[in-house]
C-alpha positions, 0 to 999 in steps of 0.5 A: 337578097338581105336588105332592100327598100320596099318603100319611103324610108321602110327597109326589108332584112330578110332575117333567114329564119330556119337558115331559109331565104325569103321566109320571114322579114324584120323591117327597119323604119327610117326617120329622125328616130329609127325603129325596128319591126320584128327581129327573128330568132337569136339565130337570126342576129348576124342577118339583122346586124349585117342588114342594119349596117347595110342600111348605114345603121349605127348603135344610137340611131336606134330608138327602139324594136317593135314586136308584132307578137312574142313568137319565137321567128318574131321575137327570140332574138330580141335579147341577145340583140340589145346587147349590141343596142344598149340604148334601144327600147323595146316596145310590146303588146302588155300581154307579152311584156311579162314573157320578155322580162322572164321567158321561161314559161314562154320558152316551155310553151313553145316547145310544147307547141313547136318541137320542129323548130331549131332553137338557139341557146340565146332564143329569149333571153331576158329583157331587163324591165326597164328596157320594156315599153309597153305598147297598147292601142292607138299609141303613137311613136313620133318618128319625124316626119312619120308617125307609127299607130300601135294597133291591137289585133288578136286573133294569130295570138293575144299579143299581137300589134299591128303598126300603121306607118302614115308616111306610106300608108301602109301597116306592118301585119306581123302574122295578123293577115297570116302568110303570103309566100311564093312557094314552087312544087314540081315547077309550079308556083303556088301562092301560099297565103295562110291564115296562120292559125298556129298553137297554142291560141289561135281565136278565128272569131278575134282574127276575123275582128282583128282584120275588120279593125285593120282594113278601116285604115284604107291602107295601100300597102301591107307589109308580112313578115312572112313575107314581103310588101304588097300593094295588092292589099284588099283582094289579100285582105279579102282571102285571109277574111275568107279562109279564116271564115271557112276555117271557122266552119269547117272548126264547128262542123268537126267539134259537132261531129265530136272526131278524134284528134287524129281524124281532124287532123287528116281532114283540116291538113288536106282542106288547107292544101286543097281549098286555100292553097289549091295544090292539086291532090296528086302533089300532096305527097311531094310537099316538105320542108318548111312548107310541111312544117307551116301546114302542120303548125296551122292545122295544129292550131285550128286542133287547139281551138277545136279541142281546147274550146 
């Protein structure tokens, strides 16, 4: 699967992030004007044009890439990607526009907080300045028959935009909801929905916030980049607000007990698998691959905020 339509005009481009199926979305927007949410890592460029084509895509339709957020499985290929739509503009959050312009210093950080990802040499490349529109709170982009609402929802990071779509009554959550991917171990199927707590600053009092702002817009469908659409939106809802919740506590009571990084870690990475994933115990030892690295970049995350507070 690479392109299928979720919903009225709203398209789903698995973009392969990692080379892995079915991990991370871009979604294209379809109306008298054209939009793209999220385009993954400069890896992810042949998916993302080979599923625009799909789509019957051409280099004007085009109007303009919407980022959730500047993460590099969100927003490294953005550059290299407007080489081949010269005439799109990129919306981001105002926080995020500055990196996009000179991606140096973000560059530098993310490999400080994501030594495990496979980086690309086109991974942010710069975003001339008048390419950026800077996209704040309530903003609308006019589409046609639809109209897109920018929201603001820190929390996963200070940069992140959620973007409701009134045609389906749906929002693209970017990570502001976390994740929610099937993941099989030993023939069974776990659902993974994570709060997405990665480094460097995760803020679970803003998250919490963030998904009080989201739900307020009754939607009926939630589109994750990580991964797919759902229509099962308040019981999700309801489980991210609670896992952030608890994460908060279980935050609190460690700095309170002032332990050592390494005893956090142990103690928040086997809370994830046993409260919020349910894996049974005797299964730790069987996870890997993009699902280890996904446990360790969210207790790594709720370290920063314990230690870094």
């Amino acid at each position: 699967m690479v392109v299928r339509e979720v919903a009225n005009g709203v398209f789903l481009i698995d973009v392969f992030d990692m080379g892995i199926p079915n991990r991370t979305a871009a979604y294209l927007v379809r109306d008298e004007k054209c939009v793209l949410i999220d385009v993954g890592s400069a890896r992810s460029k042949e998916h993302v044009i080979n599923g625009l084509q799909e789509i019957g895509l051409k280099e004007d339709d085009l109007h303009f890439i919407v980022l959730t957020h500047i993460h590099i499985d969100h927003a490294g290929g953005v550059g290299w990607l407007l080489e081949d739509f010269p005439h799109t503009r990129v919306v981001v959050h105002p926080k995020g526009s500055p990196h996009l312009i000179d991606p140096e210093g973000l560059k530098a950080s993310t490999r400080k907080a994501r030594n495990s990802y496979p980086f690309h040499p086109c991974d942010f490349l710069p975003v001339a300045a008048e390419k950026i529109t800077v996209g704040k709170d309530g903003q609308q982009l006019r589409l046609g028959k639809r109209t897109l609402t920018l929201i603001e929802t820190p929390g996963h990071a200070p940069h992140c935009l959620c973007i409701h779509d009134d045609l389906t009554s749906g929002i693209f959550v970017g990570d502001s909801l976390g994740l929610k991917i099937d993941y099989v171990l030993e023939g069974d199927k776990y659902e993974v929905a994570l709060p997405a707590m990665v480094p460097p600053r995760f803020e679970p009092q803003k998250a919490l916030s963030a998904t009080e702002k989201l739900a307020r817009f009754d939607p009926e469908i939630l589109y994750y980049s990580h991964f797919g659409s759902t229509r099962d939106v308040r019981r999700l809802m309801e489980k991210y607000r609670v896992a952030v919740q608890r994460s908060l506590e279980i935050a609190e009571n460690l700095k309170n007990k002032e332990v050592d990084r390494e005893t956090a870690f142990a103690q928040i990475y086997t809370w994830i698998l046993k409260e919020i994933l349910e894996i049974p115990e005797e299964k730790f030892e069987k996870i890997g691959g993009e699902m280890k690295i996904s446990l360790e970049l969210n207790t790594l995350g709720l370290l920063g905020y314990i230690f870094n507070k």
